[in-house]
C-alpha positions as CSV (number, residue, x, y, z in Angstrom):
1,X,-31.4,-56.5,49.9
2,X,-29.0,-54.7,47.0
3,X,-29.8,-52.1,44.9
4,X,-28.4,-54.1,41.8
5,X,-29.7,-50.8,39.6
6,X,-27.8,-48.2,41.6
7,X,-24.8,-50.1,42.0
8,X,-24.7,-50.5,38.0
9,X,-25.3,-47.1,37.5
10,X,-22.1,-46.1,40.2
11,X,-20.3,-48.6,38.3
12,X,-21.0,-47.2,34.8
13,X,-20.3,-43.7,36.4
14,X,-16.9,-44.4,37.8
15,X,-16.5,-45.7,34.6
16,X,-16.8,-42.6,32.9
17,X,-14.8,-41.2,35.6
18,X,-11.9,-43.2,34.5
19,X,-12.1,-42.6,31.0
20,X,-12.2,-39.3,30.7
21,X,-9.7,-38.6,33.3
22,X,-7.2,-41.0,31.1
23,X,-8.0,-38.9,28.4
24,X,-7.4,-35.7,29.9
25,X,-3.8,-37.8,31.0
26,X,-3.2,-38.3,27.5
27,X,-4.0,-34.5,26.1
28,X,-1.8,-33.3,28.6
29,X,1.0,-36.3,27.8
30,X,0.4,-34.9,24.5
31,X,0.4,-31.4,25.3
32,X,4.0,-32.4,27.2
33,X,4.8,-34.2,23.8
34,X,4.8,-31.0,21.6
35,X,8.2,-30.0,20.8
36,X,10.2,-27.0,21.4
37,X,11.6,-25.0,18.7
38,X,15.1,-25.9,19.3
39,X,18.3,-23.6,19.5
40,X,20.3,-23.5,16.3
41,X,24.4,-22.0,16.0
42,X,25.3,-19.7,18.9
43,X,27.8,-18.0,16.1
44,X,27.6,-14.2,16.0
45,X,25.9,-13.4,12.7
46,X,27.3,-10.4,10.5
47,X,25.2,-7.5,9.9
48,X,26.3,-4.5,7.6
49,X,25.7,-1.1,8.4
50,X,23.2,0.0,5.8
51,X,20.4,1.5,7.4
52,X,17.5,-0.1,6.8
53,X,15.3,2.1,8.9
54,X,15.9,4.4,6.0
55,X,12.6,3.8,3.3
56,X,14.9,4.5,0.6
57,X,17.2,1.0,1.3
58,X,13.7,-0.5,0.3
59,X,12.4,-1.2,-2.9
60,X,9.3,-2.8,-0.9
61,X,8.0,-2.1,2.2
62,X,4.7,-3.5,3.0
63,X,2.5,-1.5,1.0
64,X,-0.8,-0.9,3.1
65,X,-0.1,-4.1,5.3
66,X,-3.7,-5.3,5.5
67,X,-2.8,-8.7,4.6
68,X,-2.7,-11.2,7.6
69,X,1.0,-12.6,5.8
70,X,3.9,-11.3,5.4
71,X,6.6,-11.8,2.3
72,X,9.9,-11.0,2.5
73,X,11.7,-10.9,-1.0
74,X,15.1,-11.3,-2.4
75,X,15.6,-10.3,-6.3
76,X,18.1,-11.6,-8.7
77,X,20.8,-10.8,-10.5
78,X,19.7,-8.0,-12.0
79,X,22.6,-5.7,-13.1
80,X,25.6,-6.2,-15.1
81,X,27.8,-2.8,-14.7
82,X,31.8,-2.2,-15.7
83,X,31.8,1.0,-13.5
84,X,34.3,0.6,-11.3
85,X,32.6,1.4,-8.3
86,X,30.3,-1.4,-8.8
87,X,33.5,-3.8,-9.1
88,X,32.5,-6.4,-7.3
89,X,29.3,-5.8,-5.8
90,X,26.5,-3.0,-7.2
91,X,26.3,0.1,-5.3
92,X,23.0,0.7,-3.6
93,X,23.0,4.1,-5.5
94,X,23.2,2.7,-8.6
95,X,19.9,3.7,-10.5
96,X,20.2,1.0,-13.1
97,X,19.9,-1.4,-9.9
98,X,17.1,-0.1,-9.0
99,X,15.0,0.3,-12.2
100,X,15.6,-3.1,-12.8
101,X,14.8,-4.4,-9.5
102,X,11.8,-2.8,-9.9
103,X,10.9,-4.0,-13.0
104,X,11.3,-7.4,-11.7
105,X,9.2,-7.1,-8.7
106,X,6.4,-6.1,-11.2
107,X,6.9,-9.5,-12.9
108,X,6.1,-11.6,-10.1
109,X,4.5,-9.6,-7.1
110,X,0.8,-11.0,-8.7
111,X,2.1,-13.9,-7.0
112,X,1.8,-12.5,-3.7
113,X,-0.7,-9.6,-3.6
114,X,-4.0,-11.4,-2.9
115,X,-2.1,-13.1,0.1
116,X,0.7,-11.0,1.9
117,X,2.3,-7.7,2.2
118,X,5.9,-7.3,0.6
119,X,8.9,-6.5,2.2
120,X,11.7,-6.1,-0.3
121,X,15.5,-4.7,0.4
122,X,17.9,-3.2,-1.5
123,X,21.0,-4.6,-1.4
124,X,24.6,-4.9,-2.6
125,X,24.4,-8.0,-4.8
126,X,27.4,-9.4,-6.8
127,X,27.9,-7.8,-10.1
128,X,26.7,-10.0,-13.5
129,X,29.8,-9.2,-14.8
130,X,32.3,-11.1,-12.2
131,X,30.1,-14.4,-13.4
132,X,32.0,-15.6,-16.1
133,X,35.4,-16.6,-14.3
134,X,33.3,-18.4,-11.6
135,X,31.9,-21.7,-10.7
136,X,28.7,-22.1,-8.2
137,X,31.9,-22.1,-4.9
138,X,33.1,-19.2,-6.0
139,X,30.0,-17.7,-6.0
140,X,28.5,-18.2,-2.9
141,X,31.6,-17.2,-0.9
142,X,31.2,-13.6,-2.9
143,X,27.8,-13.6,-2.4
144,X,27.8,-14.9,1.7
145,X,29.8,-11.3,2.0
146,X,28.6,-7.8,1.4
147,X,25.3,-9.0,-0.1
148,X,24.3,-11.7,2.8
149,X,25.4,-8.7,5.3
150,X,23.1,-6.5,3.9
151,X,20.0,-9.2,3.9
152,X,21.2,-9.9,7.2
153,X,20.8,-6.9,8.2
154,X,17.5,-5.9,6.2
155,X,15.9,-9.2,8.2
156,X,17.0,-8.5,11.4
157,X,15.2,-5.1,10.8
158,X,12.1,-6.8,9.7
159,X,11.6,-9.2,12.9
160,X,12.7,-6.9,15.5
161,X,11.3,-3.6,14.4
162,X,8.0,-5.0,11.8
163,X,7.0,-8.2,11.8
164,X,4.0,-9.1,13.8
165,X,2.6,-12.0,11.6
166,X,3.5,-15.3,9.9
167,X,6.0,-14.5,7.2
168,X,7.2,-16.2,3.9
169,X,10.8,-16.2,2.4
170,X,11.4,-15.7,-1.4
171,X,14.4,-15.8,-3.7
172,X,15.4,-15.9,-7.4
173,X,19.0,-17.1,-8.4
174,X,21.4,-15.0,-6.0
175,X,18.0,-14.2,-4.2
176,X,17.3,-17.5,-3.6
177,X,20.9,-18.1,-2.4
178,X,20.4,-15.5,0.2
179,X,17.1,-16.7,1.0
180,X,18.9,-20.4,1.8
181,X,20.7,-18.3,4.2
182,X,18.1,-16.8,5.9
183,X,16.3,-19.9,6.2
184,X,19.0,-22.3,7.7
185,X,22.0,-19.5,8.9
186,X,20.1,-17.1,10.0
187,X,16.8,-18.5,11.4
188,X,18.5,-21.3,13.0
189,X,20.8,-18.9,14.8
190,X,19.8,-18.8,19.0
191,X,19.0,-15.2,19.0
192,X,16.5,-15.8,16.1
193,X,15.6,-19.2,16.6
194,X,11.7,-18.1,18.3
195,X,11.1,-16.7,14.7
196,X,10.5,-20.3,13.1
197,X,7.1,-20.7,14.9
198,X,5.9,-17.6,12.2
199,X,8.3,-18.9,9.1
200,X,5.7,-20.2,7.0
201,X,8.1,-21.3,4.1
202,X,10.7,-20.2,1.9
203,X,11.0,-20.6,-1.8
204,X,14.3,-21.0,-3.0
205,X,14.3,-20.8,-6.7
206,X,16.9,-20.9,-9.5
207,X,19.8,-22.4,-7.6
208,X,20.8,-25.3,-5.9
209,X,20.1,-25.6,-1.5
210,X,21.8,-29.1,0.1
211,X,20.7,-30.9,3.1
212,X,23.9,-29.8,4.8
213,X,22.7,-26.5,4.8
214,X,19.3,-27.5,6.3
215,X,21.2,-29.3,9.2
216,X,22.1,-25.3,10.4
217,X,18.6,-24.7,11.2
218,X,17.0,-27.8,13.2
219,X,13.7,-26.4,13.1
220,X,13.6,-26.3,9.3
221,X,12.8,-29.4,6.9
222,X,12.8,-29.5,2.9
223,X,9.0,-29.9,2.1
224,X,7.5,-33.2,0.8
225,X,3.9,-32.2,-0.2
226,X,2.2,-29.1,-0.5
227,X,1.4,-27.7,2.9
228,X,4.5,-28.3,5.1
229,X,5.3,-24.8,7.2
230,X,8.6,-24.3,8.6
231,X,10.0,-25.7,5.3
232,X,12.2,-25.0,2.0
233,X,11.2,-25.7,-1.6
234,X,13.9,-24.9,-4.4
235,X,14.1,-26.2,-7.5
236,X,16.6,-25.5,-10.5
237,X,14.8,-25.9,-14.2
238,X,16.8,-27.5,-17.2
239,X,16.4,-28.6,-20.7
240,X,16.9,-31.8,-22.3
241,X,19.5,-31.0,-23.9
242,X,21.6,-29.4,-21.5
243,X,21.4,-33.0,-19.6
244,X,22.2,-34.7,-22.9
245,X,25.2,-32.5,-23.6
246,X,26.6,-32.4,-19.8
247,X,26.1,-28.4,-19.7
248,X,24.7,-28.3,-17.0
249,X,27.4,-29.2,-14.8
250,X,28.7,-25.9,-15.6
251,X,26.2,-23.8,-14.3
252,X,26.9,-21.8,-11.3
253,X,23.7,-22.0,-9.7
254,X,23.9,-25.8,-9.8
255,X,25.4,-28.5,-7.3
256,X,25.7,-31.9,-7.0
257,X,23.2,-33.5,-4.6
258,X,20.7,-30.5,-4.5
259,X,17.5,-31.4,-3.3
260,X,14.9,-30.3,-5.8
261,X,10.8,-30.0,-5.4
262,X,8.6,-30.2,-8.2
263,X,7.0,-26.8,-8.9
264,X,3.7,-28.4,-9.8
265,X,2.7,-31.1,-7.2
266,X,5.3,-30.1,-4.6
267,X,6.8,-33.6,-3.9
268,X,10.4,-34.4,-4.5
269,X,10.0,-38.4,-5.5
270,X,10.2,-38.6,-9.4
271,X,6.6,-38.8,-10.6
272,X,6.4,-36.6,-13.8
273,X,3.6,-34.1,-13.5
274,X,2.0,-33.3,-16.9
275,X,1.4,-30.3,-18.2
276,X,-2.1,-30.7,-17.7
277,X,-1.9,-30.4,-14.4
278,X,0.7,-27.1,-14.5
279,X,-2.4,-24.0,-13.8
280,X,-0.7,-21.9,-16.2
281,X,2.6,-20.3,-16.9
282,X,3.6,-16.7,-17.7
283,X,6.3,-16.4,-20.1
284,X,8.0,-13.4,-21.8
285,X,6.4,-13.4,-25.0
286,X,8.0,-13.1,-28.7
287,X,8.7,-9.7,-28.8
288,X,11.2,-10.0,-25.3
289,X,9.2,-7.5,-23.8
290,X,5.3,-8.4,-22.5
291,X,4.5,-11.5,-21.2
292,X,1.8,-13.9,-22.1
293,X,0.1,-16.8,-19.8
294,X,-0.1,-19.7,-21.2
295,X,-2.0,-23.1,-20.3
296,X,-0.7,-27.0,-20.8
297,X,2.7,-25.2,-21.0
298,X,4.8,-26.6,-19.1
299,X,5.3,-30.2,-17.4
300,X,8.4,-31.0,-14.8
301,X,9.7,-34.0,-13.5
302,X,12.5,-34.4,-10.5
303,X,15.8,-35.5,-12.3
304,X,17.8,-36.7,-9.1
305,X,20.5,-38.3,-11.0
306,X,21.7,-35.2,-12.2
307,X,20.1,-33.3,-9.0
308,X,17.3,-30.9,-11.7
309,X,13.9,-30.3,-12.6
310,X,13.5,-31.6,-16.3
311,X,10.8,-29.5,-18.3
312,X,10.2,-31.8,-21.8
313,X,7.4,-30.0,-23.4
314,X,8.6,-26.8,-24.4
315,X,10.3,-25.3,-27.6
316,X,13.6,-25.1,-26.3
317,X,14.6,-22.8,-29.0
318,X,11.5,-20.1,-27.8
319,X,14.3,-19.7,-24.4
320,X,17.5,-18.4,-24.2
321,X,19.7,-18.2,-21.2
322,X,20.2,-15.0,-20.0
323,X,23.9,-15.5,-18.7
324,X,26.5,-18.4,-20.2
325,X,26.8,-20.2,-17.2
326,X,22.8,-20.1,-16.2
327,X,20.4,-23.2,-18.0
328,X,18.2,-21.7,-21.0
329,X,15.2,-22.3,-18.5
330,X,17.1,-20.4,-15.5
331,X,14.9,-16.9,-16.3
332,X,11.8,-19.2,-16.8
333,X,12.1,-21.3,-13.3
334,X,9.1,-19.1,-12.2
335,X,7.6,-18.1,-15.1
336,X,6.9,-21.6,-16.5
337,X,4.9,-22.1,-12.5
338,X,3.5,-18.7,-11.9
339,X,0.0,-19.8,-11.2
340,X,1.4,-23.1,-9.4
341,X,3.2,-20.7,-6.8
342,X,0.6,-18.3,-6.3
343,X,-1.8,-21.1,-5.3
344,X,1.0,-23.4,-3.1
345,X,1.4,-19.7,-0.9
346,X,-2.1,-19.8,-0.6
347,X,-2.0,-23.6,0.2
348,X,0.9,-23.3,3.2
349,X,-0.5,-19.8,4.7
350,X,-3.9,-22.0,5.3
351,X,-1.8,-24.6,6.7
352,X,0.1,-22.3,9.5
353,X,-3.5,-20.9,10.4
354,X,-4.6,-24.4,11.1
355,X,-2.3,-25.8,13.2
């Protein structure tokens, strides 16, 4: 006579056998599944000879480095000399270059401090001066030479010699151009390629970054939403009026097609994100000197027509463009989303830790 009990309970049991064996199938199908980071240009990248294992090519480096992130910054245009050794690209002597840098860097590091340690290099940027005969073309060819060489080289320092942990890119205007450059040239280069599984994102800001560009690093994206790693954001601010009036075609940190994100929900579609919901802003104040933060300052809203972030609730008159060929906005592209950024690092280090 059968044991109808036992032989449902070896049935059940085989069962269970089955099921989680197909399960283990699948983790390891998709263990299998999980893409490579894929090899980028095999073209020999060029490095200049400054020696940045010299603390004095730094105007950063790393402070105590007991945060778990890393930043690596790029300033801005910063110096506008007629000495003719700074014809066209500022001497890393030059003082003025270096007070100034500074100076900036005290603007915006609040941004970073409570998440990373900053890594910031001198280098030879393109004089202010040599802006007014050029359009944004002209520009980055000047700037993809002695300045990009000396990033270049500053970077290549930082992976092989410092970096042991995730790191973030950031630029300003000619920063941000050299930033697009690390992000797509140089990280999607073969020799550097292993880097992107630490690149936690890079902020382009103040001038323009196309999807041709992306396409030379094939482990980069340009971020949708807030928490994307391995991804660019950029974003170029502009007035009403400058729109209206067609000026800012002009502008040399501007191109047609850019991709832009919005600074205070991090998407790219055209959804306009109210002041409201902008954390606060920190603005040079009346007197051109301190700075003041300000909440419900600033809304922004992707313009993809005309390939710009459109700020509508501001006093244009309060801002005034620090160069001809730069948008009124162009010094305020952070300033009007201080807060926003500090809190989107925040938001895309905790993403890297949880994958």
């Amino acid at each position: 006579m059968k044991n109808y009990g036992t032989s449902k309970f070896l049935n059940c049991a085989l069962a269970l056998l089955l099921i989680f064996a197909l399960a283990a199938c699948d983790r390891g199908d998709q263990k299998k599944k999980t893409p490579e980071l894929k090899h980028g240009g095999s073209v020999k990248l060029t490095l200049s000879d400054t020696d940045y294992s010299n603390g004095n090519n730094w105007l950063s480096f790393g402070g105590e480095g007991t945060k778990n992130t890393d930043v690596f910054i790029v300033y801005p245009t910063i110096t506008w000399s007629t000495d003719v050794a700074d014809q066209p690209y500022i001497s890393l002597e030059n003082e003025a270059m270096r007070s100034a840098a500074a100076n900036w860097l005290l603007e915006v590091e609040d941004i970073f401090t409570d998440s990373a340690n900053v890594y910031a290099p001198f280098y030879r940027q393109l004089n202010g001066v040599e802006f007014e005969d050029m359009d944004a073309e002209a520009l980055t060819a000047f700037v993809a030479e002695a300045p990009r060489d000396d990033v270049f080289a500053a970077f290549d320092h930082y992976l092989t010699k410092i970096n042991k942990r995730p790191f973030i890119l950031f630029g300003y205007a000619q920063g941000a151009q050299l930033v697009i450059e690390l992000a797509t040239t140089f990280l999607g280069n073969q020799k550097y390629h292993r880097h992107n599984k630490k690149f936690i994102t890079a902020y382009a800001i103040g001038f323009s970054v196309l999807e041709s560009q992306i396409a030379k690093n094939p482990n980069l994206k340009f971020a949708e939403g807030k928490s994307e790693t391995c991804a660019l954001v950029s974003w170029n601010t502009t007035a009403p009026s400058e729109i209206a009036t067609g000026a800012y075609k002009n502008f040399i940190t501007w191109k047609q097609g850019a991709l832009n994100t919005n600074p205070i929900t991090w998407r790219t579609d055209e959804t306009l994100a109210h002041a409201g919901d902008n954390p606060a802003s920190k603005v040079i104040a009346h007197d051109d000197v301190s700075s003041e933060t300000l909440e419900e300052y600033a809304n922004a809203i992707v313009d993809k027509e005309h390939s710009v972030i459109l700020v509508t609730t501001v006093d244009e008159s309060r801002h005034h463009p620090v160069a001809e060929k730069v948008s009124r906005y162009h010094k305020q592209n952070i300033a009007f989303f201080h807060e926003s950024i500090k809190q989107n690092i925040k938001d895309r280090i905790a993403a890297l830790k949880a994958k």
